[in-house]
TIVODREN-898199 format. One line per field, with one value per residue (C-alpha): y, x, z; residue number from 1. Coordinates in Angstrom, 3 decimals. Layout:
north	c(Y ...)
east	c(X ...)
up	c(Z ...)
n	c(NUM ...)
This chain:
north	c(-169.651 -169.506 -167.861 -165.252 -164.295 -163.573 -161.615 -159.268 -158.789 -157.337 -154.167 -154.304 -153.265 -151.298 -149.775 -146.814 -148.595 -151.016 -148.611 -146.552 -149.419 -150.278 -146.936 -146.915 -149.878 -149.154 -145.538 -147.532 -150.375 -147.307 -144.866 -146.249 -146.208 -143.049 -142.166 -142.478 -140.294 -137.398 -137.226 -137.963 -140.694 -141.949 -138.623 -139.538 -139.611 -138.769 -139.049 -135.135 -135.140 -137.720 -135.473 -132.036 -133.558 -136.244 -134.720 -136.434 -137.933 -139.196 -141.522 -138.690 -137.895 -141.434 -142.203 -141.109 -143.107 -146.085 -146.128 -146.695 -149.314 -151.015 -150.406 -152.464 -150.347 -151.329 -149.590 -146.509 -146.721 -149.484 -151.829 -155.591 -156.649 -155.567 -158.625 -157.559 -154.708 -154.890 -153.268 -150.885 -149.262 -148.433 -146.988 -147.417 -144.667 -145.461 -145.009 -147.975 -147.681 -149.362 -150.233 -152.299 -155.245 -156.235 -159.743 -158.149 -156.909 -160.001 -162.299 -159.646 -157.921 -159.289 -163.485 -161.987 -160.765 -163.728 -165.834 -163.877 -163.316 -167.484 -167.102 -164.707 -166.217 -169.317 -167.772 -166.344 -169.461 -172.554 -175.283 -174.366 -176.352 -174.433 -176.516 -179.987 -178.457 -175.662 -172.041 -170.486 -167.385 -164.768 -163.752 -161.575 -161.746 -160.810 -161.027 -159.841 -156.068 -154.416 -152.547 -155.511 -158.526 -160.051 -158.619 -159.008 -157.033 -157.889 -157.510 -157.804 -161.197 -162.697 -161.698 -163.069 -166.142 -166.742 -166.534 -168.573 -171.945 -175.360 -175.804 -172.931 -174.127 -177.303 -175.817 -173.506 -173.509 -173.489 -174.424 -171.860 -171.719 -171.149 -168.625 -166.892 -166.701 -163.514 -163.521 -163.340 -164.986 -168.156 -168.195 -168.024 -170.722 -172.796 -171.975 -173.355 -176.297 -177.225 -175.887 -177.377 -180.900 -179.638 -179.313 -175.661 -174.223 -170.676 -168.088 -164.778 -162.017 -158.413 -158.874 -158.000 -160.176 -163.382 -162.542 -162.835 -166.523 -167.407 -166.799 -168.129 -171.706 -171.585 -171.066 -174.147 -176.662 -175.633 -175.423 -172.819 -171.360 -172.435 -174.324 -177.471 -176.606 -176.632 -177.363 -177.065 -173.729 -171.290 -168.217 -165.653 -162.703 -159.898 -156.502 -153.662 -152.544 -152.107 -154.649 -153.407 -153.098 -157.034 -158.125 -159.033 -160.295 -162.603 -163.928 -165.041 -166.880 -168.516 -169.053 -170.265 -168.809 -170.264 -169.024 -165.630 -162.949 -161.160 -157.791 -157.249 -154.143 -155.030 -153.017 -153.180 -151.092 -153.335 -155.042 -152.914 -154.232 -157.152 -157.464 -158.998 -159.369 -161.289 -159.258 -155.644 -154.696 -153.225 -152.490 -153.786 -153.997 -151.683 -154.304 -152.028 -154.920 -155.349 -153.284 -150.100 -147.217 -145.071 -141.324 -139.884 -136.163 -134.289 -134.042 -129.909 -131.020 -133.201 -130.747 -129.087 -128.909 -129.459 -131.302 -131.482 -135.336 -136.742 -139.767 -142.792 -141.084 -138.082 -139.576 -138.790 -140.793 -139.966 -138.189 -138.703 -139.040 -139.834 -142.350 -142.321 -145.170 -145.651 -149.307 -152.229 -152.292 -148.304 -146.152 -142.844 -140.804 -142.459 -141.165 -144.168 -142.251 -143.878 -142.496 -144.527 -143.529 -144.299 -146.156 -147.848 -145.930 -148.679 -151.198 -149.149 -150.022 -148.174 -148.300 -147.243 -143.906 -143.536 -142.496 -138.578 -138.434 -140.140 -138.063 -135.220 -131.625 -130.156 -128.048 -128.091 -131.051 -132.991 -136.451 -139.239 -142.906 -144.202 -141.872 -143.031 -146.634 -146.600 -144.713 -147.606 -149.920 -148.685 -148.299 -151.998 -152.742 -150.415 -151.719 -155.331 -154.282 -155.989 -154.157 -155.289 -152.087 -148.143 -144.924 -141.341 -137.869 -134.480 -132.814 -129.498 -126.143 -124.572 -121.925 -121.319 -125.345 -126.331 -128.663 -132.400 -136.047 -138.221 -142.044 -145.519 -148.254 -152.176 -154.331 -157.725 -157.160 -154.708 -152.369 -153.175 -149.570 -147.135 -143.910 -145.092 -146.358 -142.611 -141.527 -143.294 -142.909 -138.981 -138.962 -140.794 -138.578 -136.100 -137.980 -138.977 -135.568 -132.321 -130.432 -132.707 -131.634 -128.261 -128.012 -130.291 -127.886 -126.440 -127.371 -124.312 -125.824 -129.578 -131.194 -134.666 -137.411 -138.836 -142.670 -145.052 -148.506 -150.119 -153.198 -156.397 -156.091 -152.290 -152.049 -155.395 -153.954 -150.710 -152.408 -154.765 -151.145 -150.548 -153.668 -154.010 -157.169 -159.322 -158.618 -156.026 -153.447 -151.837 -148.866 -145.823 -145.384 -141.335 -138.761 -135.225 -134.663 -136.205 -138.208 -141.514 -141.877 -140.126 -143.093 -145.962 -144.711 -144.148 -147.472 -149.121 -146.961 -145.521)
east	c(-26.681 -26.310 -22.841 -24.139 -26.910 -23.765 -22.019 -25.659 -25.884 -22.201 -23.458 -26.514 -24.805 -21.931 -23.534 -21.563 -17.614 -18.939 -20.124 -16.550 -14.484 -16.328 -16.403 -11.955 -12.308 -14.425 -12.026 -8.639 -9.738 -11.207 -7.907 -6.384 -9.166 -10.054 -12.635 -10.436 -8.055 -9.965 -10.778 -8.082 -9.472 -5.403 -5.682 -9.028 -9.014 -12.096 -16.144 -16.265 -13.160 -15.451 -18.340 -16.331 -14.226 -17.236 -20.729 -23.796 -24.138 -27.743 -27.344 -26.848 -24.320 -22.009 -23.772 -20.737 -18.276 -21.042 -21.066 -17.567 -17.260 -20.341 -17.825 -15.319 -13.214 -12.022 -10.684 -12.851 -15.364 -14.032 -10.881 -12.661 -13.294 -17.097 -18.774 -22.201 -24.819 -28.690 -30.848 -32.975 -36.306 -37.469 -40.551 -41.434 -39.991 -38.324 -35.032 -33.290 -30.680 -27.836 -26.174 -22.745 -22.351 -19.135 -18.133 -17.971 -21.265 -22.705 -21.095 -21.005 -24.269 -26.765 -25.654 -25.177 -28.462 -30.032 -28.611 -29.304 -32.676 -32.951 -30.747 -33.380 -36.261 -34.680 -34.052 -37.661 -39.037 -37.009 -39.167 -39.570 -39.970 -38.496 -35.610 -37.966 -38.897 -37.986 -38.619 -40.317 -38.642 -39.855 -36.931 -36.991 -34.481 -31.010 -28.755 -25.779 -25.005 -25.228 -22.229 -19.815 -20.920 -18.281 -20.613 -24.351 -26.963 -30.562 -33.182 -30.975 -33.086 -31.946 -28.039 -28.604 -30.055 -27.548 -24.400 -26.363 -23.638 -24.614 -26.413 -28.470 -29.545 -31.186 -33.328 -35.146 -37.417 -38.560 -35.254 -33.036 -33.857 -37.379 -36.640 -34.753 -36.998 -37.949 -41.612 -43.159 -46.618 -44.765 -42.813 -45.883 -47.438 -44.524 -43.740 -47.207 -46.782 -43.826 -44.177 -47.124 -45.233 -43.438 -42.979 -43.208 -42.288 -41.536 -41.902 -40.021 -40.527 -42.596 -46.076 -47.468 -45.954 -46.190 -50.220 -50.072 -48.407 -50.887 -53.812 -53.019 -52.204 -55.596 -56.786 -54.920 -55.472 -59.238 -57.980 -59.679 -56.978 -52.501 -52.844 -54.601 -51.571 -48.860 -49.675 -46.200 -45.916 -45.076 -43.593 -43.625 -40.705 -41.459 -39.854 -40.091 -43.628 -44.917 -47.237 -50.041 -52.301 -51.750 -51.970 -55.419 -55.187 -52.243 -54.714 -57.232 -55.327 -52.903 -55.392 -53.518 -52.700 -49.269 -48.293 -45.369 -44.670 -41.593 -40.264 -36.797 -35.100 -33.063 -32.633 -30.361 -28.066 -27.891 -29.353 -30.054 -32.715 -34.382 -37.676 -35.828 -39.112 -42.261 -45.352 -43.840 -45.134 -42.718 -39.839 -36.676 -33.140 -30.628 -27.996 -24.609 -22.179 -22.905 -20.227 -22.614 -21.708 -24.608 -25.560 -29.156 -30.374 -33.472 -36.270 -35.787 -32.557 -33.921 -33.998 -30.753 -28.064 -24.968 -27.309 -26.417 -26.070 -26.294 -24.773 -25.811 -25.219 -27.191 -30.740 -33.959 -36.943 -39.922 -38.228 -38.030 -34.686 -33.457 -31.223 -27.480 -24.987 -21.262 -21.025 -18.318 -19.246 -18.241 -21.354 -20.272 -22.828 -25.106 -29.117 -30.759 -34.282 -35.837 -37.375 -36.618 -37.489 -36.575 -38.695 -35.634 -32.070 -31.054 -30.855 -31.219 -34.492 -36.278 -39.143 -39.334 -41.670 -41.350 -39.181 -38.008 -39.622 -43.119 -45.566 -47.827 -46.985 -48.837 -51.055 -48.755 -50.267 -46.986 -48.264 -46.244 -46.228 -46.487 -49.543 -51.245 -50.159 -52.085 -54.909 -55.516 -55.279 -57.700 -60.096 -60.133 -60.341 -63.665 -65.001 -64.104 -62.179 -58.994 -56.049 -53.982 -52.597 -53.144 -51.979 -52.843 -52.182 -53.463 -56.527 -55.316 -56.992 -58.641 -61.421 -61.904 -62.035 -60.667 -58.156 -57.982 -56.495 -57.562 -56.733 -57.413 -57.615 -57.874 -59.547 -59.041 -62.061 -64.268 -65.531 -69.229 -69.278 -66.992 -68.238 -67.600 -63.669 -63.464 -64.524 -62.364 -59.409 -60.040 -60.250 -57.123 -54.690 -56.386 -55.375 -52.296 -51.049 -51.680 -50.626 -53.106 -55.954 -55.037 -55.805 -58.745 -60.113 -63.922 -61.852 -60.308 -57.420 -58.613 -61.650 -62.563 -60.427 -61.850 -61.655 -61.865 -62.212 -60.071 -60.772 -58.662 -55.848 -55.688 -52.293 -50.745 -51.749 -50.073 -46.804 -47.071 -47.687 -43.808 -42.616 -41.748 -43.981 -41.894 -38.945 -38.925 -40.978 -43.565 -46.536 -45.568 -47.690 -47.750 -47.130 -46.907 -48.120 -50.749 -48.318 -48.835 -52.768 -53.421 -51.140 -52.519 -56.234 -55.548 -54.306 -56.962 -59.065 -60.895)
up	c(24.831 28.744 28.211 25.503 28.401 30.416 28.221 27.067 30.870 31.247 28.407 30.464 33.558 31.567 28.327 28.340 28.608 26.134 23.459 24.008 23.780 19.955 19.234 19.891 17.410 14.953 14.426 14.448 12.226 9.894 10.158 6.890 5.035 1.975 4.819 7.719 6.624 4.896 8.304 10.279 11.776 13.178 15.311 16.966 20.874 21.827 20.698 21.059 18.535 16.206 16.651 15.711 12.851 11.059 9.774 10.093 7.276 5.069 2.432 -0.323 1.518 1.498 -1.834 -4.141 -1.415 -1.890 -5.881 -6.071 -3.589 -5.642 -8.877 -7.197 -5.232 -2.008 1.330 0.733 3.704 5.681 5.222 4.614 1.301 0.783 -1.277 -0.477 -0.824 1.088 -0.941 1.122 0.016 3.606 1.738 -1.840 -3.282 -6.689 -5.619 -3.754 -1.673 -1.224 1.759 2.066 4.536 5.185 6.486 9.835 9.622 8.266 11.172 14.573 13.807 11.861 12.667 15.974 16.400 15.263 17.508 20.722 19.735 20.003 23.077 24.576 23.783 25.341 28.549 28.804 27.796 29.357 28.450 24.294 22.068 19.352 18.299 17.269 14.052 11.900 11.899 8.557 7.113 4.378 2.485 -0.330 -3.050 -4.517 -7.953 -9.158 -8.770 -12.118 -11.658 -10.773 -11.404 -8.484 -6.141 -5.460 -3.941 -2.580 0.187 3.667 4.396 1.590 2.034 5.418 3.790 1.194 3.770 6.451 7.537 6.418 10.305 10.275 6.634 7.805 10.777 8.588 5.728 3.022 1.160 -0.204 -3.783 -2.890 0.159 -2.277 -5.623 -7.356 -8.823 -5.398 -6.577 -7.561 -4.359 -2.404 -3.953 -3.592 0.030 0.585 -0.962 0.768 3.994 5.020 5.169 7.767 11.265 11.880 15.543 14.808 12.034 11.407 8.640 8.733 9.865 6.395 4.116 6.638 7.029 3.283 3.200 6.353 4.933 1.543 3.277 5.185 1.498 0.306 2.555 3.762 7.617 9.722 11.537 11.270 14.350 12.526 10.051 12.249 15.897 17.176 16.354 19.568 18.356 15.556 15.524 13.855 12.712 10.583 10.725 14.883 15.285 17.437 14.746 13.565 17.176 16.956 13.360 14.276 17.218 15.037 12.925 15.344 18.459 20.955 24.884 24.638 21.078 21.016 19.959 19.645 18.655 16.659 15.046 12.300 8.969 6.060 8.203 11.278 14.086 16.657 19.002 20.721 23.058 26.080 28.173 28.532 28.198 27.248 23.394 20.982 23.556 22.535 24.917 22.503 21.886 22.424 21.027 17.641 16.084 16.152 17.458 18.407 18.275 18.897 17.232 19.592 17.260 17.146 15.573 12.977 10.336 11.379 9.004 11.427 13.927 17.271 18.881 22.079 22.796 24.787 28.647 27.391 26.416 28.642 29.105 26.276 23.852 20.185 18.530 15.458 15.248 14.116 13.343 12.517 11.742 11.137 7.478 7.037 7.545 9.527 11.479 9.053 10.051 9.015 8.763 11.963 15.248 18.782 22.268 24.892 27.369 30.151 30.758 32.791 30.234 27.664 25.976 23.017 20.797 17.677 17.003 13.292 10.869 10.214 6.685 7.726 9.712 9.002 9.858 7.599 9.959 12.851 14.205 14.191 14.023 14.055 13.311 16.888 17.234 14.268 14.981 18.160 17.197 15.103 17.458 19.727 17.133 15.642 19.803 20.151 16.916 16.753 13.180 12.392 9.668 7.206 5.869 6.056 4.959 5.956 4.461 4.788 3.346 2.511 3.165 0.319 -0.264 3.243 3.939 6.980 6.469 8.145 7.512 4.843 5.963 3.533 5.532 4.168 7.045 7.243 9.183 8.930 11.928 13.124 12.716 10.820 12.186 15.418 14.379 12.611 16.367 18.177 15.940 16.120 19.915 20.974 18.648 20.781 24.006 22.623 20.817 22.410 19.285 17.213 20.213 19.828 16.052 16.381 19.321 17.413 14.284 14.302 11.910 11.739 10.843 11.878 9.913 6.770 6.596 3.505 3.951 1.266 -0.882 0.120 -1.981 -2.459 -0.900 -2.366 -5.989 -5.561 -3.978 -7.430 -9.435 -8.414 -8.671 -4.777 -3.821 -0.976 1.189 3.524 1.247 2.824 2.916 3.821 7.282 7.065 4.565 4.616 1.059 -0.666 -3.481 -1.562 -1.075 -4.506 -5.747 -4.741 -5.174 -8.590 -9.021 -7.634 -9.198 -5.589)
n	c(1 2 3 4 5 6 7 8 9 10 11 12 13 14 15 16 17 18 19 20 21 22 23 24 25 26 27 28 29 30 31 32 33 34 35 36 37 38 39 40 41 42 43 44 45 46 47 48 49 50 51 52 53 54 55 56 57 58 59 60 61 62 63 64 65 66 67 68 69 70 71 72 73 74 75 76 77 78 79 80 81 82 83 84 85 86 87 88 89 90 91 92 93 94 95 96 97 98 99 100 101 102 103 104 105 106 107 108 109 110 111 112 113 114 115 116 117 118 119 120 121 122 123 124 125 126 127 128 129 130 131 132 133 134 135 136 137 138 139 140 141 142 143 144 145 146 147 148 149 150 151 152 153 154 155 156 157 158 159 160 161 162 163 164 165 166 167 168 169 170 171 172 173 174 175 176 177 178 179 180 181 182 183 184 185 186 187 188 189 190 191 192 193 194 195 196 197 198 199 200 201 202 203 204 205 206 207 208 209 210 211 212 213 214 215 216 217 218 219 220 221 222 223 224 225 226 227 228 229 230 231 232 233 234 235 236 237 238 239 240 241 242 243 244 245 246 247 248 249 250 251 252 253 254 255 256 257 258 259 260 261 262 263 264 265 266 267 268 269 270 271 272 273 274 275 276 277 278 279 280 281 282 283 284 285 286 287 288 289 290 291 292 293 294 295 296 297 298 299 300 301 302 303 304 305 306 307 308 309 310 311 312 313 314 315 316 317 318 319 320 321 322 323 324 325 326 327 328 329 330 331 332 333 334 335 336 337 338 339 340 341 342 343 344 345 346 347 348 349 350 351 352 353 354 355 356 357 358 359 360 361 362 363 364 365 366 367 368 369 370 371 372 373 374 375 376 377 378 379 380 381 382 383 384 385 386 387 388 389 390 391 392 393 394 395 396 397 398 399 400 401 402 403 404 405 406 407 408 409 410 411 412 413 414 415 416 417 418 419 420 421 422 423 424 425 426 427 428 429 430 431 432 433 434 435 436 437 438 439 440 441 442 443 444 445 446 447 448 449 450 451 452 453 454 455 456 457 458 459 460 461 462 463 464 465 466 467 468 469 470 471 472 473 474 475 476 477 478 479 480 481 482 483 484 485 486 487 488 489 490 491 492 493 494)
């Protein structure tokens, strides 16, 4: 672990020669591949030479390339034998996607990741604990892909799980056949069951789903908080949903000073990021040697057809940017759909805004995850409310109506006072957003936001609705239609 630390400090000090030295590999182990040479990938010198010859790509785009290589073809995208697909939902829509992982993805990204995040968390916290019991992980599911049944596809947790050496198996649990079940109800209720026998020191899995399993033990075994469960337990990483608004949730059920918390960015695409510091929320170190090679598009070039991209040297403090990959399992100026910025240039560290299809624009307002995410937050603060889940969309203008935002919240506490969370809410998108403000200014365009406190389980019914309970699937935080909201109030019947 000491000697990893070494060797994340050297593309700490020299992000820029590390990221062009993958970036030389990643193109020659590519050049012989269908990809590499429709684009002449052998003739490659430079990243401006990438840039002119490679498009940015979405997943329509590689989709046809993708299909085949899930029919069985090989050498199309990237020269290693490609075994496995993560299924990716990112939201619920009803089309998955599916991304490849390679055996060099699997072992120098994702394992990779993994491992520094324990070698990390060791160096911030020398005396831990960790290692005298096991660490609890949600994983979500996979089978055999339909369209060759040599390969299999599944939830990127479970791939992870499935591959995991014999070592790794036996510090973790529940065991793998249960980790790795489909009907999520049953695996609940058998992940209680056995994992309250054990010796838990650390959990990892997306905020949502692991509240879910928490609370469901306290139900079980008649504790009043995980602590008289599992008193060892010192630290929970967490991923794919920002946690601010579980923050005080997480406190109440694990109460404990010494008990925390940290931030990763992994996806089915890769592992990009890790929270490298005590006390900093959401901010991750950009970890350049993972086999990713990284590209950024300025949020006026989101929508851009050619867009133009900046590359590491070229960021600037604050900005949004959507993020772009080229990976060791054969994704090429893939945009993965997510929003970083950029909070250090020297290391490199990020947080994640949003993604490029969630916000609300529909006014001009241009609100974006991070914005709603911490308008939240300070609202459960000034009203003692705690979330589970929320979604927001916009109330469109009609018959000389102003228009406004329509937000259903679920509260795993509710607020001693919802007009005063609907205040507070309002009035730090106006601190927070200046094109939000404007709008909102006499309600020329905006009317105050309309919030609905949801019934517990409104958001876990709808998920069920589309048969995406588990794994990494998860609520779609903004919308810029009503589809969404309309959705899952009709299911519930709201």
């Amino acid at each position: 672990m000491k000697k990893r630390i070494h060797q994340i400090d050297l593309f700490r000090k020299y992000p820029h020669e590390v990221q062009e030295e993958l970036f030389q590999n990643l193109i020659s182990t590519a050049k012989n591949t269908e990809w590499g040479k429709k684009y002449g990938y052998a003739d490659i010198k430079s990243v401006r030479e990438y840039q002119e010859r490679v498009p940015v790509s979405a997943y329509e785009d590689l989709f046809p390339y993708i299909e085949r290589v899930m029919k069985g073809e090989q050498n199309i995208l990237w020269p290693s034998e490609i075994e496995w697909f993560a299924k990716s939902s990112g939201t619920t829509n009803a089309r998955s996607k599916y991304i490849p992982v390679s055996p060099e993805a699997l072992e120098e990204c994702h394992y990779k990741g993994g491992k520094d995040m324990l070698s990390i968390y060791v160096n911030l916290y020398p005396d831990t604990k960790l290692f005298s019991g096991k660490g609890l992980s949600i994983g979500g599911s996979h089978r055999p892909n339909e369209l060759n049944s040599k390969t299999s596809c599944g939830d990127v947790s479970a791939v992870i799980m499935q591959n995991l050496p014999i070592w790794a198996e036996a510090m973790r649990t529940p065991p793998l056949k249960v980790a790795l079940m489909d009907n999520w109800e049953e695996k609940i209720a058998k992940m209680v069951e056995l994992t309250v026998q054990e010796n838990v020191t650390s959990m990892s899995g997306v905020p949502t789903w692991t509240y879910v399993l928490l609370k469901r033990i306290l139900e079980t075994t008649g504790k009043s908080n995980i602590l008289e469960v599992w008193p060892n337990l010192e630290l929970f990483t967490h991923g794919a949903v920002a946690f601010g608004p579980y923050r005080q949730l997480f406190r109440e059920l694990i109460p404990s000073d010494k008990m925390n918390y940290l931030e990763v960015y992994n996806a089915s695409e890769g592992f990009f990021g890790i929270q490298d510091q005590r006390g900093t929320e959401d901010e991750m170190l950009l970890m350049l040697d993972y086999g990713v090679y990284y590209e950024f598009i300025p949020m006026d070039q989101f929508d851009a057809e050619n867009p133009k991209t900046l590359t590491l040297d070229q960021v600037e403090l604050g900005k949004n940017y959507a993020l772009v990959i080229s990976t060791n399992a054969g994704l090429w100026r893939y945009k993965i759909g997510d929003t970083v910025r950029f909070t250090s240039l020297s290391p490199y560290r990020i947080k994640i805004s949003g993604r490029t299809k969630h916000f609300i624009n529909a006014f001009g307002e241009e609100v974006i995850v991070e914005n709603a995410e911490e308008a939240v937050t300070k609202a459960c603060q000034a009203t003692g409310a705690i979330i589970t889940n929320f979604t927001a969309a916009p109330v469109y203008m009609e018959s000389g109506k102003r228009g406004g935002h329509e937000w259903l919240i679920e509260f795993g506490k509710e607020p001693n006072n919802l007009q005063q969370f609907t205040q507070v809410l309002d009035e730090t998108l106006r601190e927070i957003n200046s094109d939000y403000d404007a709008k909102r200014h006499k309600d020329i365009a905006l009317q105050a936001p309309i919030v609905h406190a949801a019934p517990e389980g409104t958001f876990l019914n709808w998920l069920s609705s589309k048969g995406k309970m588990g794994g990494q699937n998860k609520v779609p935080r903004l919308s810029n239609s009503r589809e969404y909201l309309e959705e899952i109030m009709q299911v519930n019947g709201l």
